[in-house]
Biopython code that builds the backbone (N, CA, C, O; Angstrom):
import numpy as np
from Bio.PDB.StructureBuilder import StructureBuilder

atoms = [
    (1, "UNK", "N", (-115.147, -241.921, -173.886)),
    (1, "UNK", "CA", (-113.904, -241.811, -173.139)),
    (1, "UNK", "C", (-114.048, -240.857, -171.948)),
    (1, "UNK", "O", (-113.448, -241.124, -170.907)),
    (2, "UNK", "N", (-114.963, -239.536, -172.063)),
    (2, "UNK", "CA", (-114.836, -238.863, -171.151)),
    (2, "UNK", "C", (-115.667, -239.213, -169.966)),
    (2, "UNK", "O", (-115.486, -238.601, -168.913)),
    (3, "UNK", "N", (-116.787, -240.381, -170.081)),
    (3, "UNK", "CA", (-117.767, -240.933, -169.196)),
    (3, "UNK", "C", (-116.871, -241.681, -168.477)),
    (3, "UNK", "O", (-116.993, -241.587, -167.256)),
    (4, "UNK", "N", (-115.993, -242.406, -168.897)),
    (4, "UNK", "CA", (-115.073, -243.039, -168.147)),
    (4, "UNK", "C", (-114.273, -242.703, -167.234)),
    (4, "UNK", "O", (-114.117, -243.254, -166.145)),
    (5, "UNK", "N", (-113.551, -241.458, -167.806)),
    (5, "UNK", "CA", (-112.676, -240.922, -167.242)),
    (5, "UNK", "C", (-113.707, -240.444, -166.202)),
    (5, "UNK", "O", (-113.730, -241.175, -165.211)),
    (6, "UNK", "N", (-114.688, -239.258, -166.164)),
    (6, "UNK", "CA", (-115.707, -239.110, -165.197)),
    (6, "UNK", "C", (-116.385, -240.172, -164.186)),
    (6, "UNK", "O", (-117.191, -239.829, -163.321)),
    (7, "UNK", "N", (-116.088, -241.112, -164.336)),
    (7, "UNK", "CA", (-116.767, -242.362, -163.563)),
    (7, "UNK", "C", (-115.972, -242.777, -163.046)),
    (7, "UNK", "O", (-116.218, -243.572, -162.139)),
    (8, "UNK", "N", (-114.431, -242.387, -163.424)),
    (8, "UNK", "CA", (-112.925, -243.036, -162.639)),
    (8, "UNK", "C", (-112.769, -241.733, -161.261)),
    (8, "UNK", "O", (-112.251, -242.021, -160.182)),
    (9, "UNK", "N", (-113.347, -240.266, -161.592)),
    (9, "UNK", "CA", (-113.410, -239.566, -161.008)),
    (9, "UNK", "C", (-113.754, -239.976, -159.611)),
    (9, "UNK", "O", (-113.104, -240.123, -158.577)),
    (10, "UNK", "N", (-115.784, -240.193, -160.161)),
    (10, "UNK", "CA", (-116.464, -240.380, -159.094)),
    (10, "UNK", "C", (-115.836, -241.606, -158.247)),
    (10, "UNK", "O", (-115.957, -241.725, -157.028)),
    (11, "UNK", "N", (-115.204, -242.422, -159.026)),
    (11, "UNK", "CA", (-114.911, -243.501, -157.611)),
    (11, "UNK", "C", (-113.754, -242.870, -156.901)),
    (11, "UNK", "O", (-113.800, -242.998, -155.677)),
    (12, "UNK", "N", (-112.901, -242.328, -157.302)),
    (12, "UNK", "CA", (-112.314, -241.686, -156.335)),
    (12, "UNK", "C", (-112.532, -240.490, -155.353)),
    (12, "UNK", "O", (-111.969, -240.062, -154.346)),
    (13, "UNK", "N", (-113.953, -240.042, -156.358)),
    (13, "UNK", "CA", (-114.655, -239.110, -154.443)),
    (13, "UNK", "C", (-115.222, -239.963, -153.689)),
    (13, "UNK", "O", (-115.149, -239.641, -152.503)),
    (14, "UNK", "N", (-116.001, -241.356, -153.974)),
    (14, "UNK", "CA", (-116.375, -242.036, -152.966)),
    (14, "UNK", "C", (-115.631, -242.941, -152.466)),
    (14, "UNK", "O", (-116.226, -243.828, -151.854)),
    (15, "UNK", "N", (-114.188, -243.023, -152.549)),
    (15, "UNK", "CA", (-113.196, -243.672, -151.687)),
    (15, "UNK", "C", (-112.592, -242.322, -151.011)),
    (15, "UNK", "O", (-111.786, -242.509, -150.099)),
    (16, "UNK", "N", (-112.803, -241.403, -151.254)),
    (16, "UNK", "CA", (-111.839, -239.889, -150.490)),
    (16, "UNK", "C", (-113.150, -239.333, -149.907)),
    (16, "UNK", "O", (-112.812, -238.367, -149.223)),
    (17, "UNK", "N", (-114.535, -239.487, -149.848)),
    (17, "UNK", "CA", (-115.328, -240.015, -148.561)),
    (17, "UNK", "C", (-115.517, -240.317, -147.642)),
    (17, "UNK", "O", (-115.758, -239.834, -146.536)),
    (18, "UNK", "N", (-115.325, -241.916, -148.439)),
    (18, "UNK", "CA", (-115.695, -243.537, -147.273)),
    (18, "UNK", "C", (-114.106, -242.739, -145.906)),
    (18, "UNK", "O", (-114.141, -242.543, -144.692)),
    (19, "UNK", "N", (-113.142, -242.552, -146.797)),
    (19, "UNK", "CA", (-111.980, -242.665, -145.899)),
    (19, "UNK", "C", (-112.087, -241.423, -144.904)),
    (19, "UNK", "O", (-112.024, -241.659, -143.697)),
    (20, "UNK", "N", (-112.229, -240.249, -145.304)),
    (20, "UNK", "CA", (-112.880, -239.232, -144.568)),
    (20, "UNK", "C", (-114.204, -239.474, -143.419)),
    (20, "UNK", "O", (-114.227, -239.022, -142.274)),
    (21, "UNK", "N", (-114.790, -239.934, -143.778)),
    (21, "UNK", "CA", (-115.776, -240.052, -142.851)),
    (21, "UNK", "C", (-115.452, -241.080, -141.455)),
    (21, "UNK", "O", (-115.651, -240.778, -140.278)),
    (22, "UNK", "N", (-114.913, -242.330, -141.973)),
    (22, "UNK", "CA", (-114.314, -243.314, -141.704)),
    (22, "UNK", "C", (-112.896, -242.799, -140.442)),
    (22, "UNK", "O", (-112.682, -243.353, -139.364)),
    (23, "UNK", "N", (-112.272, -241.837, -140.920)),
    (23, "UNK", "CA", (-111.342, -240.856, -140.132)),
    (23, "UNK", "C", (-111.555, -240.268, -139.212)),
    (23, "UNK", "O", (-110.869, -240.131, -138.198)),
    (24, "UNK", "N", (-112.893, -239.710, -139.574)),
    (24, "UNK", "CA", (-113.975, -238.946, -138.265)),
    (24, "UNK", "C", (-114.252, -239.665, -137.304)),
    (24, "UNK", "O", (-114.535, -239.214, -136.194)),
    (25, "UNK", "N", (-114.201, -241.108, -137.648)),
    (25, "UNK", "CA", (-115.113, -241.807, -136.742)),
    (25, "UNK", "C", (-116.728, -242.440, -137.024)),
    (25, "UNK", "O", (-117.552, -243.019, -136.316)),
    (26, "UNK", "N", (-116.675, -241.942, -138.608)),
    (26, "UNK", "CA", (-118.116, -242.130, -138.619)),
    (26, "UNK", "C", (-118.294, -243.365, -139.353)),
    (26, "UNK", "O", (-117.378, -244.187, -139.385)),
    (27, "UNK", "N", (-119.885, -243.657, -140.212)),
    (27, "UNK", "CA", (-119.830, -245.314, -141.044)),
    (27, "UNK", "C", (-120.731, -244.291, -142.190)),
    (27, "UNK", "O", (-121.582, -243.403, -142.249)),
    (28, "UNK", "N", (-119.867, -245.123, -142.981)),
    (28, "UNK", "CA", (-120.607, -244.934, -144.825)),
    (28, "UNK", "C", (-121.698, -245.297, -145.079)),
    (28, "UNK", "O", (-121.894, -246.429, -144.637)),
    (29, "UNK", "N", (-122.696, -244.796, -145.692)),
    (29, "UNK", "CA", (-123.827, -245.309, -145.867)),
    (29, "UNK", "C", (-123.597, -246.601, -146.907)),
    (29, "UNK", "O", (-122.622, -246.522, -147.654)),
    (30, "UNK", "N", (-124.334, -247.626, -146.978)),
    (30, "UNK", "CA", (-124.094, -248.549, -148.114)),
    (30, "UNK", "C", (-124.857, -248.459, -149.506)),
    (30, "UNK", "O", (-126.015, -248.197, -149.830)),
    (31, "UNK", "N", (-123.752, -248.775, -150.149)),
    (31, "UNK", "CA", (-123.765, -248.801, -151.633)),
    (31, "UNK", "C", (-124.594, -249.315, -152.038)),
    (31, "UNK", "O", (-124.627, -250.505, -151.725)),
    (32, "UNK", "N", (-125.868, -248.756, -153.041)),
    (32, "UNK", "CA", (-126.859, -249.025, -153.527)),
    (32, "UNK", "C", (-126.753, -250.081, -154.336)),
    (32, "UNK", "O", (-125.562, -250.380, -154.418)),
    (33, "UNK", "N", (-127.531, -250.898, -155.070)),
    (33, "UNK", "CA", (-127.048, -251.780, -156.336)),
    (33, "UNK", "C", (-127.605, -250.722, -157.544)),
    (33, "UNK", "O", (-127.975, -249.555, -157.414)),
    (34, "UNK", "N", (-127.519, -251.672, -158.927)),
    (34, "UNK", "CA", (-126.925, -250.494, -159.683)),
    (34, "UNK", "C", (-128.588, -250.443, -160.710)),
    (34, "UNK", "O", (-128.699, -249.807, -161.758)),
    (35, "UNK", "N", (-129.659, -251.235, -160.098)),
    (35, "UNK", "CA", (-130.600, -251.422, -160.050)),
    (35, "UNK", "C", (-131.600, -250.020, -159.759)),
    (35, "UNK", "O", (-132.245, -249.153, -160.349)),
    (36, "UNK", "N", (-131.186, -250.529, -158.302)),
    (36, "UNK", "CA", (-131.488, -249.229, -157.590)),
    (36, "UNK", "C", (-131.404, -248.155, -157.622)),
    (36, "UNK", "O", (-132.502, -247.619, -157.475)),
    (37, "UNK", "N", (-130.342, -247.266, -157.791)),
    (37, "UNK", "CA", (-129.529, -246.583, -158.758)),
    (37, "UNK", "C", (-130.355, -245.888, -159.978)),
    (37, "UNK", "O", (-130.667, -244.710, -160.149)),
    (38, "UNK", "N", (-130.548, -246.830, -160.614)),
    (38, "UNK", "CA", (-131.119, -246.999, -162.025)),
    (38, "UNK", "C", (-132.586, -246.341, -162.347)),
    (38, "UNK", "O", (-133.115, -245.982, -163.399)),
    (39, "UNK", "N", (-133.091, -246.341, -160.709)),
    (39, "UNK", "CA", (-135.122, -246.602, -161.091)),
    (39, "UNK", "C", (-134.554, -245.065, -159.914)),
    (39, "UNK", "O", (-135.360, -244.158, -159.705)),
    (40, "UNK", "N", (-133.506, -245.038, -159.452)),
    (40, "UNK", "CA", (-133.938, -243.424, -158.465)),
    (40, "UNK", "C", (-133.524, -242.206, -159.733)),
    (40, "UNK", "O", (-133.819, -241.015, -159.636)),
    (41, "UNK", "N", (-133.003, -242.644, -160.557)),
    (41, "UNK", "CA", (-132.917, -241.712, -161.462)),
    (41, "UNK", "C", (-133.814, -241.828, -162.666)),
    (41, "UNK", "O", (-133.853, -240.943, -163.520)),
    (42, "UNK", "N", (-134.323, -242.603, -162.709)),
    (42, "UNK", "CA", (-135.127, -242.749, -164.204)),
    (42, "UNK", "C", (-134.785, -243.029, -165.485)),
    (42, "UNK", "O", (-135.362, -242.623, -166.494)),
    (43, "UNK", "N", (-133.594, -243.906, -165.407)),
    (43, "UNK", "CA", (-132.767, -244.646, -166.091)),
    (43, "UNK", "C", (-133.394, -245.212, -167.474)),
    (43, "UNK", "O", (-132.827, -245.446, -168.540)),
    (44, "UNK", "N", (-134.986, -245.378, -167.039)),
    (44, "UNK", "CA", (-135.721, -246.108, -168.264)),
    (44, "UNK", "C", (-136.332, -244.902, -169.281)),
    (44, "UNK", "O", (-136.788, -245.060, -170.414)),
    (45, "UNK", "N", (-136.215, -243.824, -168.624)),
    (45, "UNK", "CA", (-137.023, -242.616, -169.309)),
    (45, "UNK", "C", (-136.055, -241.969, -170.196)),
    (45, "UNK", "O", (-136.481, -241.182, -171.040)),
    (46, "UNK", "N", (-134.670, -242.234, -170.093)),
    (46, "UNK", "CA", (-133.897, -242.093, -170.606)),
    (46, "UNK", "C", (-133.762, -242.297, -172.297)),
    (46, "UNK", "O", (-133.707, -243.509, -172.508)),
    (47, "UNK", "N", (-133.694, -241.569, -173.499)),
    (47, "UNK", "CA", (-134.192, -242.386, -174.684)),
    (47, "UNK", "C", (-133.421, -241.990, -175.944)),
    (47, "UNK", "O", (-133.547, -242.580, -177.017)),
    (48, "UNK", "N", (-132.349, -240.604, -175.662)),
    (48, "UNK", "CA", (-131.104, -240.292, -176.222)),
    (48, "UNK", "C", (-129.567, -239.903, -175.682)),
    (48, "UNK", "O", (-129.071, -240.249, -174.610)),
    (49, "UNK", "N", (-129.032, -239.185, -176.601)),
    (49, "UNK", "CA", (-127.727, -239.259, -175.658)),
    (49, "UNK", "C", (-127.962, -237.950, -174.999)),
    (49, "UNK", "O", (-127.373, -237.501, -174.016)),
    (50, "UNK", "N", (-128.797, -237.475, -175.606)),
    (50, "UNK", "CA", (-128.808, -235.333, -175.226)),
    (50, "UNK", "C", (-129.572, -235.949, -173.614)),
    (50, "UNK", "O", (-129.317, -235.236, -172.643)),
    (51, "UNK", "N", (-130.319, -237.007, -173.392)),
    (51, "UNK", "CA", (-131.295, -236.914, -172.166)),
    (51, "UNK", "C", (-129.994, -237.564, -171.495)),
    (51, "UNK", "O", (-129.937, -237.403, -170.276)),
    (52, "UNK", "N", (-128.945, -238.268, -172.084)),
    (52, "UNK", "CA", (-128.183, -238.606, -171.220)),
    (52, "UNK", "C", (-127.273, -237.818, -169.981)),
    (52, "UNK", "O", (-127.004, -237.815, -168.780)),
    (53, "UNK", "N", (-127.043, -237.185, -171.251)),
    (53, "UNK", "CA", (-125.751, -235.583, -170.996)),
    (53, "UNK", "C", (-126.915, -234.815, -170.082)),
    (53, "UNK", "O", (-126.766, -234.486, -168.906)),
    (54, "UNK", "N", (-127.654, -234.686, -170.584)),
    (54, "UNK", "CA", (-128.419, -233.714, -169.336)),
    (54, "UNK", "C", (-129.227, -234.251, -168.038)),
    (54, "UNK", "O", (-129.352, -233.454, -167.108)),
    (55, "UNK", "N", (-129.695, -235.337, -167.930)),
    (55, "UNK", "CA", (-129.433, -235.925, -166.517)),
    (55, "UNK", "C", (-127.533, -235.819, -165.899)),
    (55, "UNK", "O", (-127.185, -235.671, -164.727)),
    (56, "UNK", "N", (-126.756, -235.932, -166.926)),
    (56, "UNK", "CA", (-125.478, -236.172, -165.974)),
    (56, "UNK", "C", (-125.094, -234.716, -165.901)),
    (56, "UNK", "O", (-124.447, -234.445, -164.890)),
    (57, "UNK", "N", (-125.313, -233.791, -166.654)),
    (57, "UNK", "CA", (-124.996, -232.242, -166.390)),
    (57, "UNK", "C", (-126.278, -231.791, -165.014)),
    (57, "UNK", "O", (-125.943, -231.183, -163.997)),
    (58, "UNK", "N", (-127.710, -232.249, -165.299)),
    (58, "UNK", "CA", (-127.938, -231.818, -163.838)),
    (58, "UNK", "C", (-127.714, -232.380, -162.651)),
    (58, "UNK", "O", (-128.004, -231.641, -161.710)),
    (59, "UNK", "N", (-127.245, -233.570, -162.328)),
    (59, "UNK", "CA", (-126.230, -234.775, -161.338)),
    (59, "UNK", "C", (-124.890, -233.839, -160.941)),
    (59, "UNK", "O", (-124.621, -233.595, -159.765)),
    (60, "UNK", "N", (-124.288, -233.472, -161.777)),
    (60, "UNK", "CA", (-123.044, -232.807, -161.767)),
    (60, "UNK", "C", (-123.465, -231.515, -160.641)),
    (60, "UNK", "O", (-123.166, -231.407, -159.452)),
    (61, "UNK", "N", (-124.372, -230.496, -161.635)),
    (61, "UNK", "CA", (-124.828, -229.312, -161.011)),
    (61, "UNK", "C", (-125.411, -229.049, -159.655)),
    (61, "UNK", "O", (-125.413, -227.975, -159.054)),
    (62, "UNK", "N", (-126.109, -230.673, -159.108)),
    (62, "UNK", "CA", (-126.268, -230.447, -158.048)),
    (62, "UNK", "C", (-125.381, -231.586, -157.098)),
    (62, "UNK", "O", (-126.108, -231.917, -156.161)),
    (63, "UNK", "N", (-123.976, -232.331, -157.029)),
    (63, "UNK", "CA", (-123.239, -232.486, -156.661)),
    (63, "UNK", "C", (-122.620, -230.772, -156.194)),
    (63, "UNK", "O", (-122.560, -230.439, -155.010)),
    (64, "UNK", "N", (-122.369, -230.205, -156.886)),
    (64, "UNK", "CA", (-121.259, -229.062, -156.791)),
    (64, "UNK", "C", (-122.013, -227.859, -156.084)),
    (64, "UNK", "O", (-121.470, -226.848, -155.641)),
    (65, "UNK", "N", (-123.218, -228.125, -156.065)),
    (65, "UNK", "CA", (-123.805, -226.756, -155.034)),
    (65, "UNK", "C", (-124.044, -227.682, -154.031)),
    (65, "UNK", "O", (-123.605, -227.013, -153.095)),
    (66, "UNK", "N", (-124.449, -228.824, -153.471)),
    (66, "UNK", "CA", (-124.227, -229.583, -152.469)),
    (66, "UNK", "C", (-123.114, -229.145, -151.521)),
    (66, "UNK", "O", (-123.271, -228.598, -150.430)),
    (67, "UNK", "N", (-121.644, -229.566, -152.275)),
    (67, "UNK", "CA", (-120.705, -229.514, -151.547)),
    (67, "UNK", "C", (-120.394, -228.099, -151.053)),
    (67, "UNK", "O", (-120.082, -227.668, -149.943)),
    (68, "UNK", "N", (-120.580, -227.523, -152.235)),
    (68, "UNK", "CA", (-120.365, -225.780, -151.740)),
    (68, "UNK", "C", (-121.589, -225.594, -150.762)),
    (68, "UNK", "O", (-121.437, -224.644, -149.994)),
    (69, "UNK", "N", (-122.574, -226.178, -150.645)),
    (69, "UNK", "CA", (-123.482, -225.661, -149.425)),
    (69, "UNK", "C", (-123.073, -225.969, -148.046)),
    (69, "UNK", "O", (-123.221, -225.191, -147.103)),
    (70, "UNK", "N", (-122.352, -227.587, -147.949)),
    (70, "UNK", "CA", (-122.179, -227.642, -146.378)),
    (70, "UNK", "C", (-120.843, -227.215, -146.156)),
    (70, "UNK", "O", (-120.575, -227.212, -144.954)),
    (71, "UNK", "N", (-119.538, -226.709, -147.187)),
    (71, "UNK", "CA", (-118.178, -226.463, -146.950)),
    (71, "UNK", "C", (-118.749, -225.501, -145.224)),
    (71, "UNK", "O", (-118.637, -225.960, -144.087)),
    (72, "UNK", "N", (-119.264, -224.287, -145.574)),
    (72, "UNK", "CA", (-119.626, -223.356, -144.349)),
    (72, "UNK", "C", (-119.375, -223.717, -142.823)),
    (72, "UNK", "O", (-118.566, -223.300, -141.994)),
    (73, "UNK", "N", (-120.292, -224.566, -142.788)),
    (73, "UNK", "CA", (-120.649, -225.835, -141.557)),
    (73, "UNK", "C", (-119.643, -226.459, -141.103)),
    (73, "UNK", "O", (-119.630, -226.831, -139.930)),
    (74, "UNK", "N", (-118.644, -226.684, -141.921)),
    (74, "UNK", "CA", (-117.549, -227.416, -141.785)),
    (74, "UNK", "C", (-116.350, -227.210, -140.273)),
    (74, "UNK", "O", (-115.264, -226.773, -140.655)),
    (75, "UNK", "N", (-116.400, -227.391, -139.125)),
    (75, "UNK", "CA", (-115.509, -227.270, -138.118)),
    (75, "UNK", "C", (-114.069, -227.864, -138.616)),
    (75, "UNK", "O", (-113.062, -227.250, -138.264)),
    (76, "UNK", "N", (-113.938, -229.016, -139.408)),
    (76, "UNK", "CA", (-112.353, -229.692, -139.628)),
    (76, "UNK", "C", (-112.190, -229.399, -140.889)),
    (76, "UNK", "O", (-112.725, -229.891, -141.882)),
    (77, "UNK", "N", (-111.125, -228.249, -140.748)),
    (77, "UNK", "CA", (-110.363, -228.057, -142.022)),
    (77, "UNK", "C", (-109.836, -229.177, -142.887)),
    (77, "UNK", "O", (-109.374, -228.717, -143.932)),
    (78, "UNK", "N", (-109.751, -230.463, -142.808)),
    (78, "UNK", "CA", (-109.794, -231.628, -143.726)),
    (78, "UNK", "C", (-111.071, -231.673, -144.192)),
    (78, "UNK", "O", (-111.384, -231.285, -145.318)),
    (79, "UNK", "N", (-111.732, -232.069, -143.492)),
    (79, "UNK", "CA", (-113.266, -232.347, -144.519)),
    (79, "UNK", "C", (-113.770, -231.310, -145.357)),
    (79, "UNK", "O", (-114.497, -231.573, -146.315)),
    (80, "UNK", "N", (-113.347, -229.863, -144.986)),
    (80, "UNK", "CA", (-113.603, -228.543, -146.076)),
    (80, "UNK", "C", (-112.883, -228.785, -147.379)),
    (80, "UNK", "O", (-113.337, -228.686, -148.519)),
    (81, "UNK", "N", (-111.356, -229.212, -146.881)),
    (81, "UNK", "CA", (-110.881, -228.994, -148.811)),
    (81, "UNK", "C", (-111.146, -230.416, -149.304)),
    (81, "UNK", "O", (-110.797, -230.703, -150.449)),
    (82, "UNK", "N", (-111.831, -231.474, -148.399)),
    (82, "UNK", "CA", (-111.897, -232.538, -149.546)),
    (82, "UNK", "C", (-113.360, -232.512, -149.586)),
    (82, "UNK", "O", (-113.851, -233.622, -149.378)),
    (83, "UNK", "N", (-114.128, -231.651, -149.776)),
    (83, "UNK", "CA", (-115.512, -231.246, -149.902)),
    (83, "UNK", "C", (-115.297, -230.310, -150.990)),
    (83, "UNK", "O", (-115.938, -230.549, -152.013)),
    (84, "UNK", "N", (-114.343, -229.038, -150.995)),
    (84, "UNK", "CA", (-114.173, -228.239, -152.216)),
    (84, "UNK", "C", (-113.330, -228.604, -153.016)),
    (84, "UNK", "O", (-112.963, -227.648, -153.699)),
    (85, "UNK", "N", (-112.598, -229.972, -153.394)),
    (85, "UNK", "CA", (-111.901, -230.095, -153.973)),
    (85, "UNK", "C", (-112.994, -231.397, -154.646)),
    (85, "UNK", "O", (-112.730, -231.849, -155.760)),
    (86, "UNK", "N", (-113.718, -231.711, -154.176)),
    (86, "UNK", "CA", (-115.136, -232.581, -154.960)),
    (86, "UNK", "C", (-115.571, -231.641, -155.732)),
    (86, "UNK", "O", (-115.737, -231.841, -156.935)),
    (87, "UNK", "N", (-115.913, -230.025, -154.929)),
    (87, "UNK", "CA", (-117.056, -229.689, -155.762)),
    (87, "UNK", "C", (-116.268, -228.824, -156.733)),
    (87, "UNK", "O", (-116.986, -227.927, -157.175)),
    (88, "UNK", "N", (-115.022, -228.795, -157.213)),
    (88, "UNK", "CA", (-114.286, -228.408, -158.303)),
    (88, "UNK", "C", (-114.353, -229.368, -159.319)),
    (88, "UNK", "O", (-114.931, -229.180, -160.390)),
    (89, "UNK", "N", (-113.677, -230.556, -158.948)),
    (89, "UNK", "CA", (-114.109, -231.766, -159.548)),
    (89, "UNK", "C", (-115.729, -231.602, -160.571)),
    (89, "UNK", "O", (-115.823, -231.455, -161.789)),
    (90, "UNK", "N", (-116.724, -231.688, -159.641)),
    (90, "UNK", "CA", (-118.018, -231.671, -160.482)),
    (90, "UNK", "C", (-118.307, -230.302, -160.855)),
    (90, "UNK", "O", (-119.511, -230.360, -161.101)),
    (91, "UNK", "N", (-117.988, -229.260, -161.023)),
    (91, "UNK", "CA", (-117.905, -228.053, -161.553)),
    (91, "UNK", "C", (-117.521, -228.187, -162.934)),
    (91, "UNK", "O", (-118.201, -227.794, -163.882)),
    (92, "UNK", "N", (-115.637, -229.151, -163.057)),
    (92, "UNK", "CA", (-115.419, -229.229, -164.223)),
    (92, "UNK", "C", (-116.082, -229.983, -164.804)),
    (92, "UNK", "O", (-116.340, -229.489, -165.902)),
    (93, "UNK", "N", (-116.711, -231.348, -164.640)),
    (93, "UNK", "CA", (-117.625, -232.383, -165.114)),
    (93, "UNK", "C", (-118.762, -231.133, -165.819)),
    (93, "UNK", "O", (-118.819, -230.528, -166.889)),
    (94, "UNK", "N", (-119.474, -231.162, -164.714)),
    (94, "UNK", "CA", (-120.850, -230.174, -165.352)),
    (94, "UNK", "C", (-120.715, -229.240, -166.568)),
    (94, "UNK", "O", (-121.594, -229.037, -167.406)),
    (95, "UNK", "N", (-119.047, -228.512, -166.527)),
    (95, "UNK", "CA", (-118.512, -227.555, -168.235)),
    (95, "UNK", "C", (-118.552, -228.087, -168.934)),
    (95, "UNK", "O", (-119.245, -227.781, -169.904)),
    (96, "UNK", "N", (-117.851, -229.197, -168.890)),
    (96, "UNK", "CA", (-117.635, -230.179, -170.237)),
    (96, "UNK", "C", (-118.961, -230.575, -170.324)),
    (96, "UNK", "O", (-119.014, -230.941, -171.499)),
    (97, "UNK", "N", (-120.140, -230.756, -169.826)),
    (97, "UNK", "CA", (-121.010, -231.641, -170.525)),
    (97, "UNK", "C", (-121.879, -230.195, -170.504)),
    (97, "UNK", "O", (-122.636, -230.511, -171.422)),
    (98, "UNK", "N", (-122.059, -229.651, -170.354)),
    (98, "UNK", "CA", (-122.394, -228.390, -170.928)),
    (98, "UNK", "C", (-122.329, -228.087, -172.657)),
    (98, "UNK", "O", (-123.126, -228.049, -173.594)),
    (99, "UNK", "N", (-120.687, -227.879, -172.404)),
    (99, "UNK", "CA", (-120.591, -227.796, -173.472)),
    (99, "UNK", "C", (-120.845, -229.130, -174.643)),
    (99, "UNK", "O", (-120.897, -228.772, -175.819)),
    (100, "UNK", "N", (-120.965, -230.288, -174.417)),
    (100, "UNK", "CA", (-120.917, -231.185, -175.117)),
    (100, "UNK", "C", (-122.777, -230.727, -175.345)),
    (100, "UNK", "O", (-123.319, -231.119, -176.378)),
    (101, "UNK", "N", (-123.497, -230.014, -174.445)),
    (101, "UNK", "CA", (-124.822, -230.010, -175.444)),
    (101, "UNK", "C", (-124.964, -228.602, -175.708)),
    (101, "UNK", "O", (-126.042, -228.014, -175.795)),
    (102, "UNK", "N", (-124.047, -228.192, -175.807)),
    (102, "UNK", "CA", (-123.858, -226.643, -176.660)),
    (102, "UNK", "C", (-124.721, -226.133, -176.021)),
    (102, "UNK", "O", (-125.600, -225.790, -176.811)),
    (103, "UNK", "N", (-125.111, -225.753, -174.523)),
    (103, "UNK", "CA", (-125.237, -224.624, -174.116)),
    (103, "UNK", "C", (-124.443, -223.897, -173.469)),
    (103, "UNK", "O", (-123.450, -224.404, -172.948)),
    (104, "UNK", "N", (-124.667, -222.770, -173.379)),
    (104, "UNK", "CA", (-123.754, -221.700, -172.764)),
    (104, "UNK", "C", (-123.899, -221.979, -170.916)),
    (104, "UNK", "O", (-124.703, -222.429, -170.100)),
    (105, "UNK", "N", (-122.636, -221.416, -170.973)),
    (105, "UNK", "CA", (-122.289, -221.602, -169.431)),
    (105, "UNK", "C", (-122.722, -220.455, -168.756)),
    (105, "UNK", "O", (-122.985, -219.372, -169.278)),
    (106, "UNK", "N", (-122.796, -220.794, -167.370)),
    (106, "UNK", "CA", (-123.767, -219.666, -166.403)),
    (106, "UNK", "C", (-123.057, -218.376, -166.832)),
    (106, "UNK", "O", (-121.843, -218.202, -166.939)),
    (107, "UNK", "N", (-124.154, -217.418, -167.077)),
    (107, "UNK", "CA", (-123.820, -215.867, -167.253)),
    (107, "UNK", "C", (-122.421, -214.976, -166.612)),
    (107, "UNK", "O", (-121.368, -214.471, -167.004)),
    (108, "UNK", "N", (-123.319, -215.204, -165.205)),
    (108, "UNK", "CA", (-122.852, -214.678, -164.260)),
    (108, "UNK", "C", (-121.238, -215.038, -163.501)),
    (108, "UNK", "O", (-120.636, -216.100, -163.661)),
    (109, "UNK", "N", (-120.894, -214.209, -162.906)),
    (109, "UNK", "CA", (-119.671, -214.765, -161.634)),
    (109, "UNK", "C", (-120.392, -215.507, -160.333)),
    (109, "UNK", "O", (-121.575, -215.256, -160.102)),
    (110, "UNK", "N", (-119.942, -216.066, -159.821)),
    (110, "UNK", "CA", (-120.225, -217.180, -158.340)),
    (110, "UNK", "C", (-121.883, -217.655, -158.615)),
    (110, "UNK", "O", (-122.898, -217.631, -157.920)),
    (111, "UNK", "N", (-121.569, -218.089, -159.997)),
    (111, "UNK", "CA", (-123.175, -219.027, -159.823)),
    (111, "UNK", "C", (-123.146, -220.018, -159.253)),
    (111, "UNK", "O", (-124.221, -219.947, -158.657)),
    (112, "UNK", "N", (-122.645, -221.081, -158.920)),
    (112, "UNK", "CA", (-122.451, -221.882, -158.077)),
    (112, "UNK", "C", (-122.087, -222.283, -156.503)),
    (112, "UNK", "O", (-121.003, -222.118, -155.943)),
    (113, "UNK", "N", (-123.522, -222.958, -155.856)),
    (113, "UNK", "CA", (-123.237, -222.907, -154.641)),
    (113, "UNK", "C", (-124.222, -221.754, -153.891)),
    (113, "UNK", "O", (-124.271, -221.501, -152.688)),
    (114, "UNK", "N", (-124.920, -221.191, -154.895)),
    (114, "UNK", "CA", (-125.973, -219.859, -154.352)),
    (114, "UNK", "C", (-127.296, -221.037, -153.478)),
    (114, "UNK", "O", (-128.281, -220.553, -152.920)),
]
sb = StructureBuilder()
sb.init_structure("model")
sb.init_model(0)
sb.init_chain("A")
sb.init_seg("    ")
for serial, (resi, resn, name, xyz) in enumerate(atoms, 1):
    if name == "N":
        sb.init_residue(resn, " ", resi, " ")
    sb.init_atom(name, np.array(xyz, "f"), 0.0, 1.0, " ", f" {name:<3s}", serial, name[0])
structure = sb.get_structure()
């Protein structure tokens, strides 16, 4: 249930994207097939649920320092909060599946985005 709900997420950052970018003036890159997809992540090496959760907890982890890396750069205050409001989004993703493989969450304060 929660892969779902997480996958209902992601399509709504890549329609609050496409439309953002699209706003700018710019063009979306095109959508991979799910093939493709499949062999850039290593989809076949894949062989429990723990390798599952932790390919999608490190996917998550580096979605969310991504976005927190180019917010900085950012000249249009639109594209900043729908850049930090992604990388909140995959912040919470990355806890929950954290915790779903029972490790502890980063030590520290502002680990994310270093």
């Amino acid at each position: 249930d929660v892969a779902v709900q997480f996958q209902g997420h992601h399509k709504t950052h890549r329609d609050a994207l496409v439309a953002t970018i699209q706003k700018l003036g710019g063009r979306p890159v095109a959508e991979k097939s799910l093939d493709e997809y499949a062999k850039a992540l290593g989809a076949a090496s894949l062989k429990s649920q723990a390798d599952v959760l932790d390919l999608a907890a490190r996917l998550e982890l580096g979605a969310t320092n991504a976005y927190l890396s180019v917010i900085p750069a950012m000249g249009d205050r639109e594209l900043a909060k729908v850049a930090a409001r992604l990388a909140a989004d995959e912040t919470m993703h990355f806890t929950v599946l954290t915790g779903a493989l029972g490790r502890a969450l980063p030590p520290g304060a502002l680990s994310f985005g270093a």
